[in-house]
N, C-alpha and C positions, 0 to 999 in steps of 0.2 A: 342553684348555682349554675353557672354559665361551663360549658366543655372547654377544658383549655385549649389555647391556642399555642402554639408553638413560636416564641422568639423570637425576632427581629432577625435579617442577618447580621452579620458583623458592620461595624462603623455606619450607622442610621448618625450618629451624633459629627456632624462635620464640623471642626473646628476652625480651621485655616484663619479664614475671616476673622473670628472672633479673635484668635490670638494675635493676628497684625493690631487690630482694632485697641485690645486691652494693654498690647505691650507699646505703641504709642502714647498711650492716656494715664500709663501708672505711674508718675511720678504728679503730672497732676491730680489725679484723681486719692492719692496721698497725701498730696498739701491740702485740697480742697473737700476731703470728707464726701465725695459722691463718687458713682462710678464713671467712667468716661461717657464723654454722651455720647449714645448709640445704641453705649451695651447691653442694656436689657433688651431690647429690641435686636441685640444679635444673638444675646443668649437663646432668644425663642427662635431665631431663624435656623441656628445650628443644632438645633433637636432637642435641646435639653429639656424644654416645657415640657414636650411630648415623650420623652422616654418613656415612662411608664405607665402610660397613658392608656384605656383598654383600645386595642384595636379597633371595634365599633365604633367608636368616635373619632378614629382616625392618626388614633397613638403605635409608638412603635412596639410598646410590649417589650422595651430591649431589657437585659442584664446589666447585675449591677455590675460585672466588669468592666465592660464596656464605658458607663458611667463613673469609674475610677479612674481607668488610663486619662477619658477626655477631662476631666475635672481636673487632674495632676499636669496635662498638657498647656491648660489655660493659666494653672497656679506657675508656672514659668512666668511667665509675660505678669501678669495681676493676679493676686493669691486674693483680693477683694474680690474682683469679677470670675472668678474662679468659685469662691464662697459661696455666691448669689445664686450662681448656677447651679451649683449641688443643691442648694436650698429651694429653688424651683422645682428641680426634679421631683425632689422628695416628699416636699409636699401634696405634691401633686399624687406620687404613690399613695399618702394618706386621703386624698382624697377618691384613692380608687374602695374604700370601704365602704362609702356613703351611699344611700339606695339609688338606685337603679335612676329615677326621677332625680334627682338631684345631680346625678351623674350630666344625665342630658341636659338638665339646665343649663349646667358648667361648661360642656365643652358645645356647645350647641354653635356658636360662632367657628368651631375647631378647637384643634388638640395643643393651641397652641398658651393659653392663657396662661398665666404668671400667678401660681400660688405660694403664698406663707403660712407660717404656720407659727401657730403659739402653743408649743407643749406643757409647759408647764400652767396648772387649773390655776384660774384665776377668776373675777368678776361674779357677778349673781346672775340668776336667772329663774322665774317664775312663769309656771304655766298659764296659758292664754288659751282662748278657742286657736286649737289646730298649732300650737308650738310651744314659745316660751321667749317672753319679752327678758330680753339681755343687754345688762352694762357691767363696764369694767376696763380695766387698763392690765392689757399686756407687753412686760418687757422686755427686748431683746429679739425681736422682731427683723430677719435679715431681710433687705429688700422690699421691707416693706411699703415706701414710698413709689415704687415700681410696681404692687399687685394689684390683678383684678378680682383674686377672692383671695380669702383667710378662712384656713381650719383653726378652731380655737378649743383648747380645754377648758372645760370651766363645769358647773361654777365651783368656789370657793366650796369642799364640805361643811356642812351644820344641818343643824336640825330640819331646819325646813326648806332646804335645798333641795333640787332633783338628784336624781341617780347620775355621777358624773359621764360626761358626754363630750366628742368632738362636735362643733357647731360648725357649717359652713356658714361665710359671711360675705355678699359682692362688697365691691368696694364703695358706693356708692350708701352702704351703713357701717363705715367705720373713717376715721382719721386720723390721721400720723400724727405723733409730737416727735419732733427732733429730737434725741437726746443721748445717744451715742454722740462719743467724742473721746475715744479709746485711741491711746497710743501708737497702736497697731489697726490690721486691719479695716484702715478708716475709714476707707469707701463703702463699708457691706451694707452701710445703712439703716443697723441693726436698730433702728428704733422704738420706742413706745408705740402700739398701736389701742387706739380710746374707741368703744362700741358705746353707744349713747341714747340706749334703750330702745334697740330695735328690735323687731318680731322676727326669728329666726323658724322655718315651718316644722314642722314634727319630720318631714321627710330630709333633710338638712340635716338633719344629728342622726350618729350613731354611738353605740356607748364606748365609752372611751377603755373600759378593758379589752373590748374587740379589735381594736384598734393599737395598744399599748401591747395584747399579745400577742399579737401576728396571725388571727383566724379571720378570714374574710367571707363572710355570708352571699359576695355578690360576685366573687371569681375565685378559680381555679389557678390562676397562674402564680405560680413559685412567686418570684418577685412583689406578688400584690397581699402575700402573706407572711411575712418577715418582721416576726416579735424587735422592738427596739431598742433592748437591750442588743441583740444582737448586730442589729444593722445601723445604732447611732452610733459610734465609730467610725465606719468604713464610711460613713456620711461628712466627717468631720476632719477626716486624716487626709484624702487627698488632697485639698487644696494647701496644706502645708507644705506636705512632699514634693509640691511644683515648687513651691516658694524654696526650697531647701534646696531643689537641683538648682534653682537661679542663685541661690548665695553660692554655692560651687563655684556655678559657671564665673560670677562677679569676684570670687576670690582669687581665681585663676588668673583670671585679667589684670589684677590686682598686682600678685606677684610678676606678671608674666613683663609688664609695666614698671618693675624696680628697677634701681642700678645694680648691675650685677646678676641680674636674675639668670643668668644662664649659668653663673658658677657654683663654687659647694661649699660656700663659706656658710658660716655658724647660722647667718639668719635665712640663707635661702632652705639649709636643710630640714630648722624648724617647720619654716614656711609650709615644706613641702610635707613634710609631717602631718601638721594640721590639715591640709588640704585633705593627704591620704586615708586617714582615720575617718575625716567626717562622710567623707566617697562609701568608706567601710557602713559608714552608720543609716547613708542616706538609703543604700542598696538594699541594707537589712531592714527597713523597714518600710519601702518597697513592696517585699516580698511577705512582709508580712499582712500589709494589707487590701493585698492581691489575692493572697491564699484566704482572706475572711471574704474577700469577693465571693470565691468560687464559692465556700461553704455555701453562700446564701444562693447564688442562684442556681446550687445542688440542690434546694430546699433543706437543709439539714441545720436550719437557724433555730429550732427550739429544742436541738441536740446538745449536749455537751460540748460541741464544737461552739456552738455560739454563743455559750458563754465563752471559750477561748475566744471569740471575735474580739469581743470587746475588753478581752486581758491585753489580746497582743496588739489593737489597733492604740491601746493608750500606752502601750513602751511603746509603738514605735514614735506617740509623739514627744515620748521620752528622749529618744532616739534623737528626732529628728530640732528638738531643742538644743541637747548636747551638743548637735553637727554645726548648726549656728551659731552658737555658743562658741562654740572653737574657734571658728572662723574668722568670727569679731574681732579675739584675744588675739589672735596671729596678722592678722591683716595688718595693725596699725594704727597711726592718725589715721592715713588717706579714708579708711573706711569708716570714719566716722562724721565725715560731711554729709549734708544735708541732703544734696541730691545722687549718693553713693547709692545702688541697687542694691550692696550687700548689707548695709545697715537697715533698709528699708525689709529684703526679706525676714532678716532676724527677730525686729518688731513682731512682723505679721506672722512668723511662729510660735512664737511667745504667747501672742495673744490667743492664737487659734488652737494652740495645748491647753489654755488654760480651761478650756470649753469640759463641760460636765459629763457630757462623750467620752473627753478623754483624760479624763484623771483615774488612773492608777489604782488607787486603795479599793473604791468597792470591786469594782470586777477584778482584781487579785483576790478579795477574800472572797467572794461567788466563787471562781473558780476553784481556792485549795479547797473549801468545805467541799465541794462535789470529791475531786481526791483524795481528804481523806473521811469522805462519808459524815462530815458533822452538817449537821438540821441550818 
C-alpha cells in the first residue's frame, strides 16, 4: 500500500464559473433533459473530476467536506449539474480501488476524466484469457452520456458466474440509451448504460466487497477508504440542500413580490411562517450532513458513526422535502408556473430523496439494532 499523503488544502474545487455557467442554463437544461452546454466540461475544470483522485496522477486528494460545501454551492444555481458533479467525484473515488495499472491507464491523459458508475450488479460476465468478456444493461447511470470510463458491478449472481466485482469500462466499450425522463432532476442524465460483450482485463476489476466495504489494497488515504453505507448519503444529500437553499431564496422573492408584502395581515404572517420553519429545516439538515462529512474524512466511516451517517443524511432529505414541501403550499398560484425556480427546486428534491442513499427505513433500523444490541 502506498504512505499516505496528506490532503489537499482548502478550496482545490473552484466553483464560481461553474455556478454562473449552471445558473444561466437551468431552466433550460429543465425543459430540455440535458445539462447546460459546457457543464461537464466545467465540472472537470472546477476540480470535481479530480477531487479524489491519488495525487500521483495529478488529483487533489481533497475531503469530502470540501466536496459537500462545493456540490450544495452548485445545487443553488442547477441541483442537475450539481448531481453530475457529485457523481463524477465519486466515482472517481471508486475508482481509486482498482490496481495500480489500471489506475495509470485511467488518468494517463490527467486527473481530469469523467467517471460513472453502476452500483447496483447487473449483466454477465465469463472468463477469457487475461479477463472476462461482459454484457449487460445498467440503469440509472448519472452523466452518463458525458463519461470517459464506467465502474460497473456486475455480474448478475448464479451459478456459474464469477466472484462479484467492480469492472472498469473506457467508453469507447459501452453505449448510452436515453431513458431517464423523470419529473425532477432532469438534466442528470441518468441513463441506461449497454456493455456489448467487451473484454474487460483481469487488472480492470476489483472485487466488489472491497470496494462496497471501504478497504482499499492500493491506498492509505482516509477518503479512498469509506465503506458505502456510510459515504452514499453525504454523496446524494448535497445537491438537494443547494436546491433547497434556492427554493428559500425563490420563495422569498416570491413574498417579497406580493401586494402587501411589507404588512402583517393574515397571509403575509403565514407566508413568513413557512418561509421561517423551512430556514429551521434547511439549516438542520445542513448540519447534519456536514457532521457525516467530517466523520468520514476523520476516517471513522466503519464506526458506529457511519452507520449514523447514513441515518442522519436520509432525515435530513426528510428534512429537506418537508422544507419544499412547505414552500410550494404557501407560496401560491405564482409558484406554480412553469418557469418559477421554486417549483423547479421542489421537483428536483423530491426526486433526489427518493434516491436509495436516502430513504430512511433501513439505516434507521441498522442504526437502532447497534443501540439496542440486536444481530
Amino acid at each position: 500500500m502506498t504512505s499516505t499523503i496528506p490532503t489537499a488544502d482548502p478550496d482545490t474545487i473552484a466553483v464560481g464559473e461553474l455556478v454562473d455557467l449552471a445558473a444561466s442554463g437551468a431552466r433550460d437544461a429543465d425543459e430540455d433533459g440535458d445539462l447546460p452546454a459546457g457543464a461537464a466540461e466545467a465540472i472537470a475544470a472546477a476540480g470535481f473530476a479530480r477531487h479524489y483522485v491519488p495525487a500521483r496522477f495529478g488529483g487533489h486528494e481533497g475531503t469530502v467536506a470540501e466536496m459537500t460545501r462545493a456540490v450544495a454551492e452548485v445545487g443553488e444555481a442547477c441541483t442537475s449539474t450539481a448531481w453530475c458533479a457529485a457523481m463524477f467525484g465519486y466515482a472517481a473515488r471508486f475508482a481509486t480501488h482498482l490496481p495500480e495499472r489500471a489506475q495509470a491507464e485511467a488518468w494517463a491523459d490527467g486527473p481530469d476524466a469523467l467517471w460513472v458508475s453502476g452500483l447496483v450488479p447487473a449483466g454477465a460476465a465469463s472468463a477469457v484469457d487475461g479477463g472476462y468478456r461482459v454484457e449487460g444493461r445498467w440503469t440509472w447511470v448519472s452523466g452518463a452520456e458525458h463519461a470517459d470510463w464506467a465502474i460497473l458491478a456486475g455480474p448478475v449472481p448464479g451459478p456459474d458466474a464469477p466472484a462479484p466485482m467492480f469492472m472498469a469500462v473506457p467508453r469507447s466499450d459501452f453505449r448510452v440509451e436515453r431513458t431517464w425522463d423523470a419529473v425532477g432532476m432532469r438534466a442528470t442524465g441518468s441513463h441506461a448504460l449497454v456493455v456489448d460483450g467487451a473484454v474487460v482485463p483481469e487488472h480492470r476489476t476489483v472485487p466488489l466487497p472491497s470496494v462496497l466495504g471501504g478497504r482499499n489494497d492500493v491506498s492509505d488515504v482516509a477518503q479512498h477508504n469509506l465503506p458505502l453505507p456510510a459515504v452514499g448519503g453525504v454523496t446524494c444529500a448535497p445537491a438537494a440542500l443547494g436546491a433547497a437553499r434556492a427554493a428559500l431564496t425563490a420563495a422569498a422573492a416570491i413574498v417579497r413580490g406580493k401586494p402587501g408584502a411589507a404588512g402583517t395581515g393574515a397571509g403575509t404572517a403565514s407566508a413568513d411562517m413557512a418561509i421561517a420553519r423551512a430556514a429551521v429545516r434547511v439549516d438542520t439538515a445542513q448540519m447534519l450532513v456536514e457532521r457525516a462529512a467530517d466523520v468520514l474524512d476523520a476516517g471513522e466511516g466503519r464506526s458506529s458513526l457511519g452507520v449514523r451517517n447514513a441515518r442522519d443524511c436520509a432525515h435530513a432529505a426528510d428534512l429537506l422535502t418537508e422544507a419544499v414541501g412547505d414552500l410550494m403550499s404557501s407560496a401560491g398560484t405564482s409558484a406554480q408556473h412553469r418557469g418559477s425556480a421554486l417549483q423547479r427546486a421542489w421537483r428536483d428534491v423530491t426526486v433526489a430523496a427518493s434516491h436509495a442513499a436516502l430513504r430512511f427505513e433501513k439505516p434507521a433500523a441498522a442504526w437502532t439494532a447497534g443501540l439496542i444490541g440486536r444481530d
